[in-house]
C-alpha positions as CSV (number, residue, x, y, z in Angstrom):
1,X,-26.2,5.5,-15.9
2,X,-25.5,2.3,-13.8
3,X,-22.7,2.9,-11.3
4,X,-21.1,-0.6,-11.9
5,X,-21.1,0.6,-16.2
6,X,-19.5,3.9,-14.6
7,X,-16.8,2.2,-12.8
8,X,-15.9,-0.9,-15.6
9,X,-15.6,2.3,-18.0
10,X,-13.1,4.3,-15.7
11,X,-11.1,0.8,-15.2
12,X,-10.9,0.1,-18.5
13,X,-9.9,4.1,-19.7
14,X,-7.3,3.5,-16.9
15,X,-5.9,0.7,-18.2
16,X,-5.7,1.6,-21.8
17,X,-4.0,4.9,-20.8
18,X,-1.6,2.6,-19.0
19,X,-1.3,0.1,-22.1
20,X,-0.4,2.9,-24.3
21,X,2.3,4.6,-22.1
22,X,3.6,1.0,-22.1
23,X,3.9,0.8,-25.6
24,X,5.4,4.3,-26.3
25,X,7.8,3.1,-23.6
26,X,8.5,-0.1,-25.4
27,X,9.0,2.0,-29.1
28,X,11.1,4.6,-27.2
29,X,13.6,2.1,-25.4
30,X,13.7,0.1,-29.2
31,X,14.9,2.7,-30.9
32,X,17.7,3.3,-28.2
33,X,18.8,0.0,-28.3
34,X,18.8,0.3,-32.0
35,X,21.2,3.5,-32.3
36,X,23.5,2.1,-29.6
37,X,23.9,-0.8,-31.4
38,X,24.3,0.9,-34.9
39,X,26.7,3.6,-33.2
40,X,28.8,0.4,-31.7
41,X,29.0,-1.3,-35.2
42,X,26.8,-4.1,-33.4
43,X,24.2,-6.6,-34.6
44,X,20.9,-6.3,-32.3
45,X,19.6,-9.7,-32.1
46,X,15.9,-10.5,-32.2
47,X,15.4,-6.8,-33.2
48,X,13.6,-6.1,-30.0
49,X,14.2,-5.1,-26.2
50,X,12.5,-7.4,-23.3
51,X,11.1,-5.6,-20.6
52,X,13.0,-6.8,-17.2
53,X,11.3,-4.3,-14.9
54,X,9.7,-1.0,-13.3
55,X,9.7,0.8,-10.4
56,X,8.8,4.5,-9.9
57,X,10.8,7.2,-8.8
58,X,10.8,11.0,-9.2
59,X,11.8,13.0,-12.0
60,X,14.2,16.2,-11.9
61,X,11.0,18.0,-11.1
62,X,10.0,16.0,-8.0
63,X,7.0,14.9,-10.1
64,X,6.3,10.6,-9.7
65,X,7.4,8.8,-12.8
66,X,8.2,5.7,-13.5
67,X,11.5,3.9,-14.4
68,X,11.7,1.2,-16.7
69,X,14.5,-1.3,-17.8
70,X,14.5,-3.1,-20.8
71,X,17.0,-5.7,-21.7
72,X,18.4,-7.1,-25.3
73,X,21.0,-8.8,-27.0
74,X,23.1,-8.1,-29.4
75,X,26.8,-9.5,-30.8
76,X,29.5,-8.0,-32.5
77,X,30.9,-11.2,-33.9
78,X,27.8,-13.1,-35.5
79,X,28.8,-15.7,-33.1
80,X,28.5,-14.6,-28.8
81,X,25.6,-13.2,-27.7
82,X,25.6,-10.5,-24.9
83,X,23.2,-8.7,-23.1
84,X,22.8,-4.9,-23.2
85,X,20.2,-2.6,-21.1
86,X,18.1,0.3,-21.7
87,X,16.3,2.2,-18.7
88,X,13.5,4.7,-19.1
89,X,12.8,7.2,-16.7
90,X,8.9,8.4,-17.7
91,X,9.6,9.4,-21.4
92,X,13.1,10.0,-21.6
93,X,16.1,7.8,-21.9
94,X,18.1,7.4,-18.6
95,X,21.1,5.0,-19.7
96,X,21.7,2.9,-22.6
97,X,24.2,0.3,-21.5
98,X,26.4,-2.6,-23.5
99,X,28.0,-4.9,-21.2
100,X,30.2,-3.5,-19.4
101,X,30.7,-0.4,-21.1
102,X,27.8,2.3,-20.7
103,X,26.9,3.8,-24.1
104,X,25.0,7.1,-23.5
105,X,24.1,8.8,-20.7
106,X,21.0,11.2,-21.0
107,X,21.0,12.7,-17.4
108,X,24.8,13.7,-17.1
């Protein structure tokens, strides 16, 4: 086998792995945003969380993971709109957050 094919294929298995974790990321901070609005009597808007950013960091393990925060809005009149926050560390919900008052706290 051609060592350039050899190298494209492990760039692209890479990537897809990376796309996916993305994804499940995406689902899993969704259906927190979802709850905490449901939980809160609160309309999420656009029915979908915006990814703001990433950085990694260690889990409780010592093991490299990364944290992500996702961002969405929601309003509990119909009328204002206000921003709420989900982070992701790896798999697992860190902090779901609605302006200023934190919803849920996974870690504590």
């Amino acid at each position: 086998m051609n060592d350039g094919l050899l190298i494209i294929a492990l760039v692209g298995g890479v990537l897809a792995l990376i796309w996916r974790a993305n994804v499940e990321a995406r689902t899993t901070a969704n259906h927190a945003a979802h709850d905490a609005c449901a939980d809160a009597a609160l309309q999420l808007l656009d029915g979908t969380v915006a990814f703001k950013n990433w950085r990694p960091t260690r889990d409780d393990t010592g093991r490299l993971t990364m944290r992500r925060t996702y961002v969405f809005d929601y309003s509990d009149d119909g009328a204002t709109r206000r921003q709420g926050f989900v982070i992701l560390r790896g798999r697992d919900v860190e902090i779901v957050g609605l302006g200023p008052t934190l919803v849920r706290d996974r870690l504590h």
